[in-house]
C-alpha positions as CSV (number, residue, x, y, z in Angstrom):
1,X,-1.7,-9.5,38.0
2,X,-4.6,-9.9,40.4
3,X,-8.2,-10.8,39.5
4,X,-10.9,-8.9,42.3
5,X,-13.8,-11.7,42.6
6,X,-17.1,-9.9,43.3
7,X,-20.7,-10.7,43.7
8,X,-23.9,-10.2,46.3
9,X,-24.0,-11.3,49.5
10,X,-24.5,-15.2,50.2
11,X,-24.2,-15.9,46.3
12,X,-20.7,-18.3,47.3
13,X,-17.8,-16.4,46.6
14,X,-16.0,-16.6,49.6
15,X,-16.1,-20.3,49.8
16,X,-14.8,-19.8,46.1
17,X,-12.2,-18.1,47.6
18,X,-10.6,-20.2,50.2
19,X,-11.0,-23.3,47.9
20,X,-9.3,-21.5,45.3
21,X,-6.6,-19.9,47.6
22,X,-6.2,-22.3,50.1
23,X,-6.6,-20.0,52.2
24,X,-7.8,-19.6,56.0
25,X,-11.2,-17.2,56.0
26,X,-11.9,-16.1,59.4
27,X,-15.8,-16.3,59.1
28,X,-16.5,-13.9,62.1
29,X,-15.8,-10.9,60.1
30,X,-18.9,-11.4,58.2
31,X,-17.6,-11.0,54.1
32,X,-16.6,-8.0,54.4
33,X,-13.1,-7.8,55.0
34,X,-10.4,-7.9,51.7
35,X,-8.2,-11.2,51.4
36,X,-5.6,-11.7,49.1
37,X,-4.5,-15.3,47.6
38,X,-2.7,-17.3,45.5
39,X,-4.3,-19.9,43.0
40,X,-2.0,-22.3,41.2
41,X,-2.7,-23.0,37.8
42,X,-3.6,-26.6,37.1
43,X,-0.9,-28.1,34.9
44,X,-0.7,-31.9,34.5
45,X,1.9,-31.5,31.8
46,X,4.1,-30.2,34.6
47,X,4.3,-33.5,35.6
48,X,4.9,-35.4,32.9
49,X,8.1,-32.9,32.3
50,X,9.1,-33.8,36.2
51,X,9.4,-38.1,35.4
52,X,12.3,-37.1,32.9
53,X,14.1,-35.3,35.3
54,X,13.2,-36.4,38.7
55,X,13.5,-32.5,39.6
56,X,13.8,-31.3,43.2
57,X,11.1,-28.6,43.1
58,X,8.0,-28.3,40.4
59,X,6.7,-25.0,40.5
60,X,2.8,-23.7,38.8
61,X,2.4,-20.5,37.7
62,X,-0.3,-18.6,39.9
63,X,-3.0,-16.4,39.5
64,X,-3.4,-13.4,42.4
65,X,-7.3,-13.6,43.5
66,X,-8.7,-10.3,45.9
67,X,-11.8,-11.3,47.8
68,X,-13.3,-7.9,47.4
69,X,-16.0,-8.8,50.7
70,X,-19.8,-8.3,50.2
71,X,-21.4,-5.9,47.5
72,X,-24.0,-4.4,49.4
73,X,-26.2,-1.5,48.2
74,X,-25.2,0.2,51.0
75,X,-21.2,0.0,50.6
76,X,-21.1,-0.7,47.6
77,X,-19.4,2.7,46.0
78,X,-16.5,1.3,48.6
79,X,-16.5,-2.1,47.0
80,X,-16.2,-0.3,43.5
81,X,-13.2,1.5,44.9
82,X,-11.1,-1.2,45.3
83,X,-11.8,-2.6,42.5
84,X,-9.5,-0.2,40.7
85,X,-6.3,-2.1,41.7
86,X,-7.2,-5.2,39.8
87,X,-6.6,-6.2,36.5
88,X,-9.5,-8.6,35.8
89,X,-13.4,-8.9,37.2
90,X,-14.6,-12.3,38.1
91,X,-18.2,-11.8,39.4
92,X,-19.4,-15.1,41.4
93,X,-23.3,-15.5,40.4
94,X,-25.8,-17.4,42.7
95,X,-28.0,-20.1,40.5
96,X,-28.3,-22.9,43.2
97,X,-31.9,-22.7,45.4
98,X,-31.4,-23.0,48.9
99,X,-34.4,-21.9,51.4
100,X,-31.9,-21.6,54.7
101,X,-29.7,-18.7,52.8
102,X,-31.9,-16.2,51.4
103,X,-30.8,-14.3,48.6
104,X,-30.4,-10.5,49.1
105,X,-32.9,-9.4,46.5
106,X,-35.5,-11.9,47.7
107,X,-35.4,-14.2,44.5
108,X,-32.8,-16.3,42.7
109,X,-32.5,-14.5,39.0
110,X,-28.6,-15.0,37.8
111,X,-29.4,-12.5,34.9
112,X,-30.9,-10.0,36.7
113,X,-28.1,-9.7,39.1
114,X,-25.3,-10.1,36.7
115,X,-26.8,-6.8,34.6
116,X,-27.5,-5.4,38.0
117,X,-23.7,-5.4,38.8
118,X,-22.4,-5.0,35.9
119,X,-24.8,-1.6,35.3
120,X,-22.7,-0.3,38.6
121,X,-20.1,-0.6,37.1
122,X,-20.8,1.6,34.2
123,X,-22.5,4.2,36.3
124,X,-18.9,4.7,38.0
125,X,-17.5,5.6,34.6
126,X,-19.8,7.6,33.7
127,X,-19.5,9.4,36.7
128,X,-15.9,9.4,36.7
129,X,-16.1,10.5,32.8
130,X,-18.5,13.2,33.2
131,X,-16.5,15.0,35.8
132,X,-13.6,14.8,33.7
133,X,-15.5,16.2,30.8
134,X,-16.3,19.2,32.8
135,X,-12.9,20.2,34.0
136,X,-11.6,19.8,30.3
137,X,-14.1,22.1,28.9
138,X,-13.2,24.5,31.5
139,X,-9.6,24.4,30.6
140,X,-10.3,24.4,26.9
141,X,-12.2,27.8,27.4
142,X,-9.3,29.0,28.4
143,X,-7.0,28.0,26.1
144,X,-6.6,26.0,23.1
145,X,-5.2,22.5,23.8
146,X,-4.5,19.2,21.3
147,X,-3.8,16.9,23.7
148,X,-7.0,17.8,26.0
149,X,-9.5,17.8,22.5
150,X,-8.2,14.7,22.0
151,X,-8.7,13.4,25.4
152,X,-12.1,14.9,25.4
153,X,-13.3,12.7,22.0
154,X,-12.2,9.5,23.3
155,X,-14.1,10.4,26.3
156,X,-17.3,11.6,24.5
157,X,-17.1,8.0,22.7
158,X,-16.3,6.1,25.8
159,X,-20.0,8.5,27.8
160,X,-21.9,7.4,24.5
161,X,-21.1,3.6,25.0
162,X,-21.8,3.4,28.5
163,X,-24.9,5.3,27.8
164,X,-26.2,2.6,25.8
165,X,-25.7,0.2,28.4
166,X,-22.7,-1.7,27.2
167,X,-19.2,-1.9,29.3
168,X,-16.3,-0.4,27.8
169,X,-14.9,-3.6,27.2
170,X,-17.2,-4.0,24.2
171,X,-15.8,-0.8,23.2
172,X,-12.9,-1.2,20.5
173,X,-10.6,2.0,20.8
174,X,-7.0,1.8,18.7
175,X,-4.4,2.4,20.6
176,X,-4.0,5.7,20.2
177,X,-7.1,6.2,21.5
178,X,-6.2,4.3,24.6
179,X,-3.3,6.6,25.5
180,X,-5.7,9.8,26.9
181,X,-7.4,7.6,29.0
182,X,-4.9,5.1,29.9
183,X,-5.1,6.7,33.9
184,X,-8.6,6.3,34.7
185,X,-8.7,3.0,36.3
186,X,-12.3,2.4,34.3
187,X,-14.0,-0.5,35.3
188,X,-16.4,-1.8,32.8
189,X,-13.0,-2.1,30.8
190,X,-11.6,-4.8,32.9
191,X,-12.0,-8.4,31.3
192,X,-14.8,-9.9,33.1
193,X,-15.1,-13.6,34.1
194,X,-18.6,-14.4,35.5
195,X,-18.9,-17.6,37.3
196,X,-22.5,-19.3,37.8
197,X,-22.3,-21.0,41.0
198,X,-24.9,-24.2,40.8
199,X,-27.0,-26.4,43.5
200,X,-25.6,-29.9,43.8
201,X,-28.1,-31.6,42.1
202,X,-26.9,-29.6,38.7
203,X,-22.9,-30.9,39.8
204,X,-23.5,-33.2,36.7
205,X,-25.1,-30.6,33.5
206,X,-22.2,-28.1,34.5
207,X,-21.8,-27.8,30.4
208,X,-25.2,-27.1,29.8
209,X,-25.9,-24.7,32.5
210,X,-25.9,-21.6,30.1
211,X,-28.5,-22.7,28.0
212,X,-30.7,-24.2,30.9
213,X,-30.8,-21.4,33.0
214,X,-31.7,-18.6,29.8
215,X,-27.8,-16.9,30.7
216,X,-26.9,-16.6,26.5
217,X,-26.8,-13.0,27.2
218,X,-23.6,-13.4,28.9
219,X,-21.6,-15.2,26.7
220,X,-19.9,-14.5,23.7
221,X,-19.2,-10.8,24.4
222,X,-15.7,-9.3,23.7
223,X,-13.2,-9.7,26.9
224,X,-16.5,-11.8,28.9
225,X,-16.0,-15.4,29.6
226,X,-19.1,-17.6,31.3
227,X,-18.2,-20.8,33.7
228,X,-20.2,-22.8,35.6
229,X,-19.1,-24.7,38.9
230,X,-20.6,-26.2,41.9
231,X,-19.6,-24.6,45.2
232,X,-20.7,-27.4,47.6
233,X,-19.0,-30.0,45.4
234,X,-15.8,-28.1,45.0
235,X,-15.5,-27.5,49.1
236,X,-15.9,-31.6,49.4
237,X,-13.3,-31.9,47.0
238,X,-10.4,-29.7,48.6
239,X,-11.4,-32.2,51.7
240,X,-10.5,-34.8,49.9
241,X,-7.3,-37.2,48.6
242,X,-6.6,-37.2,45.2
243,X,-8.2,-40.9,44.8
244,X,-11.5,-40.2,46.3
245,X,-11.8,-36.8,44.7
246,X,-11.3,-38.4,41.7
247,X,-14.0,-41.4,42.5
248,X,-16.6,-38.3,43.7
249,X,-15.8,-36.6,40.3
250,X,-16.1,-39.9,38.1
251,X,-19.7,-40.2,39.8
252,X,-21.1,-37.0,38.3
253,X,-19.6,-37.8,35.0
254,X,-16.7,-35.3,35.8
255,X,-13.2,-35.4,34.6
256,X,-11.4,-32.7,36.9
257,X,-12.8,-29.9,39.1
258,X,-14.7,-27.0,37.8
259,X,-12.2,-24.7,39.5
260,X,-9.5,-25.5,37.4
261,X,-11.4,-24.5,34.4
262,X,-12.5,-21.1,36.5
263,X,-8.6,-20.6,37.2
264,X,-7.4,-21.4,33.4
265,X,-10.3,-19.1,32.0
266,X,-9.2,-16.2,34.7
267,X,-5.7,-17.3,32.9
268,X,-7.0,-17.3,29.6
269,X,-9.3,-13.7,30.1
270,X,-6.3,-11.9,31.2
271,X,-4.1,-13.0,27.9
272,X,-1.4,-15.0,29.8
273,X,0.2,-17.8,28.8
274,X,2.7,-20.8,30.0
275,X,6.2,-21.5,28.7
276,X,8.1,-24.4,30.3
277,X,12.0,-24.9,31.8
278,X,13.1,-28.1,32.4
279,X,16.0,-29.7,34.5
280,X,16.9,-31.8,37.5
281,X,17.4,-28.9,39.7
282,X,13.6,-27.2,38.8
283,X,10.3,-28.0,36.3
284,X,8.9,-25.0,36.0
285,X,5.5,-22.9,34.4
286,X,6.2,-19.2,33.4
287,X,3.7,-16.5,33.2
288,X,4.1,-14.5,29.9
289,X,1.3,-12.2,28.3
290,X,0.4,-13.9,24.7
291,X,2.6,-13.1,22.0
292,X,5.4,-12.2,23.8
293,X,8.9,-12.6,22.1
294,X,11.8,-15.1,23.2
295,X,14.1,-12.2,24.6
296,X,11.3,-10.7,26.8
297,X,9.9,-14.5,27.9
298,X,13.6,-14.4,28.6
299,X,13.3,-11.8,30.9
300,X,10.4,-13.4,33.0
301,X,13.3,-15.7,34.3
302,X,15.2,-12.9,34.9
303,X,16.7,-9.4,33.6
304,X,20.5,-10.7,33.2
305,X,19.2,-13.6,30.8
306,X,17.0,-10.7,28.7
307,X,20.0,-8.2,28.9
308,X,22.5,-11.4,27.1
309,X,20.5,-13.3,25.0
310,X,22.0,-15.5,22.4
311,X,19.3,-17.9,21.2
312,X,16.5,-20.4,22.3
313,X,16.6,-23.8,22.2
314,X,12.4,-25.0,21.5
315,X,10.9,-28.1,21.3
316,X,7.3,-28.9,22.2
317,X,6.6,-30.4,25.5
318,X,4.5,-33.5,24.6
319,X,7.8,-34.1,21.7
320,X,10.4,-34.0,24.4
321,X,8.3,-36.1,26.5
322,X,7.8,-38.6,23.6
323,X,11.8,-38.4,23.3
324,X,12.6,-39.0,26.5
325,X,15.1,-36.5,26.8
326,X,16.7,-33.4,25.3
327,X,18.9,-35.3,23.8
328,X,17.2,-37.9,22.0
329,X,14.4,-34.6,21.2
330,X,17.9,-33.0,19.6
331,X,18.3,-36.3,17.6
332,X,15.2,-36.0,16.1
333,X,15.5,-32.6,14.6
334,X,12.6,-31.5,17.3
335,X,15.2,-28.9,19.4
336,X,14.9,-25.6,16.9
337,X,16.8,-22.6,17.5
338,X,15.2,-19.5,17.7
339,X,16.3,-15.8,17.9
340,X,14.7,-12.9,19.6
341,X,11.8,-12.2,17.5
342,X,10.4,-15.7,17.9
343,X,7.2,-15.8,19.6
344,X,6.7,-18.3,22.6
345,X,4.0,-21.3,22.0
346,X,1.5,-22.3,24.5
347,X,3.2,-25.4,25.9
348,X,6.8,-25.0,24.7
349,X,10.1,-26.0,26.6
350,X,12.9,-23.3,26.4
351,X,16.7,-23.7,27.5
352,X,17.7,-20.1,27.1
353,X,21.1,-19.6,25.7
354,X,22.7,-16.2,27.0
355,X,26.4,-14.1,27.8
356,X,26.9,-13.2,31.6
């Protein structure tokens, strides 16, 4: 699963991206080269599960972020491109004021170049819809075809959407309606995640940043999530220790970096989730898509333990940590078995029980 981060030129989002991803930007190639990274998904509880066992690795789930370079006007059907390959949009947004990096449309207006964006996007539909319109009504001339009329009103509902300036992922479609168009890559249908990247002096009123800056618009739309970080603030942060980041924090009122919220909402957009595994050898996060079943959560460990499953063995993770151990959790009537149809909590602890 990767999430494609996106956004004007000098708005921030490369510095996003190495703070995220750890990762080493070579800045002489100017913003406009693709990088790929891995985030870890913050996870205190992780930790908590690791005192009872003293394991020898502890290992985060991960989110894949794709620096997508620079969207300028002039490359910017390229940029679109490669957005395709991604699952999930997270468009960086400049709000912070700062005279020595000019902005590329000349003023700072967050609104203006989130619409501004997010109307490219739609265009590229539409123009990828209308051409497909006109090769199905040439093949329907010809013949009469189910399966193409049916392709052909989705599409019709999908160009009347967009042409009221809304992204598809306002649009609800059941799911037969999804199958026509399930190959066409669309991306105004990708959960969108648009981060407001502040000055310093708002490192403080991150919560309130929505409201202050007139950005309602953006929030509360279906498969759209808004958060607000600092950029500067972050990039101190990664430079830190734990103790002083957490002293620099405490002085702005802060309780943990804004980039873990950005990486849990990019977690929470896509409709993932965490289950846990516990033991001495490994304590351990697992990626699963919300409401998935025990059998296939199974199978995120690995196909042999999905192929043989037996049962589950479930007990909340702040229970067993109360407990102290399995055991004692067990004693307590907090272990409960589970078949294959159960569906995995957020937050639950699973010793998987299979044949093989």
């Amino acid at each position: 699963m990767q999430t494609g981060i996106i956004g004007l030129p000098q708005v921030g989002k490369t510095t996003l991206f190495r703070i995220l991803t750890r990762a080493t930007v070579d800045s002489s190639k100017g913003g406009q080269e693709t990088r790929v990274g891995m985030a870890k998904v913050p996870e205190p509880r992780l930790l908590d599960l690791a005192k009872l066992y003293n394991p020898k690795k502890i290992t985060y789930a991960t989110v894949q972020y794709v620096d997508l370079g620079g969207m300028q006007k002039e490359r910017m059907r390229e940029s679109l491109a490669s957005l395709r390959e991604v699952d999930c949009i997270l468009h960086v947004i400049r709000v912070f004021n700062d005279p020595s990096v000019p902005h590329a449309e000349g003023s700072i207006d967050p609104l203006r170049d989130a619409t501004n964006l997010e109307l490219e996007l739609m265009f590229s539909d539409l123009d990828q819809i209308t051409k497909r319109m006109e090769r199905i009504e040439k093949d329907l001339k010809k013949k009469s075809d189910k399966a193409l009329e049916a392709e052909r009103a989705v599409l019709e509902k999908c160009k009347t959407h967009l042409e009221s300036e809304k992204p598809l992922r306002e649009l609800e479609l059941t799911p037969e309606e999804r199958r026509p168009i399930g190959g066409f890559l669309f991306l105004s249908q990708r959960p969108m995640l648009f981060v407001l990247n502040l000055g310093d002096d708002e490192a403080g009123e991150l919560d309130t940043a929505i409201e202050r800056h007139k950005l309602g618009a953006l929030q509360g739309r279906p498969n759209t999530g808004v958060v607000a970080v600092c950029g500067r603030l972050e990039a101190e942060l990664a430079e830190m220790d734990e103790k002083e980041a957490a002293e620099l924090l405490a002085s702005y009122g802060l309780k943990e970096p804004g980039l873990n919220r950005l990486i849990r909402a990019t977690y929470d957009l896509m409709g993932l989730t965490s289950f846990f595994t516990a033991g001495e050898p490994e304590v351990r996060a697992w990626t699963i898509h919300k409401n998935t079943n025990a059998v296939k959560a199974a199978g995120a460990i690995h196909s042999d333990i999905e192929k043989g499953f037996i049962r589950a063995e479930v007990v909340r993770w702040d229970d067993l940590v109360a407990a102290g151990s399995l055991g004692a959790a067990r004693e307590k009537a907090q272990v409960k078995l589970e078949g294959k149809e159960y569906i995995v909590q957020e937050g639950d602890v699973i010793l998987f029980r299979h044949s093989g």
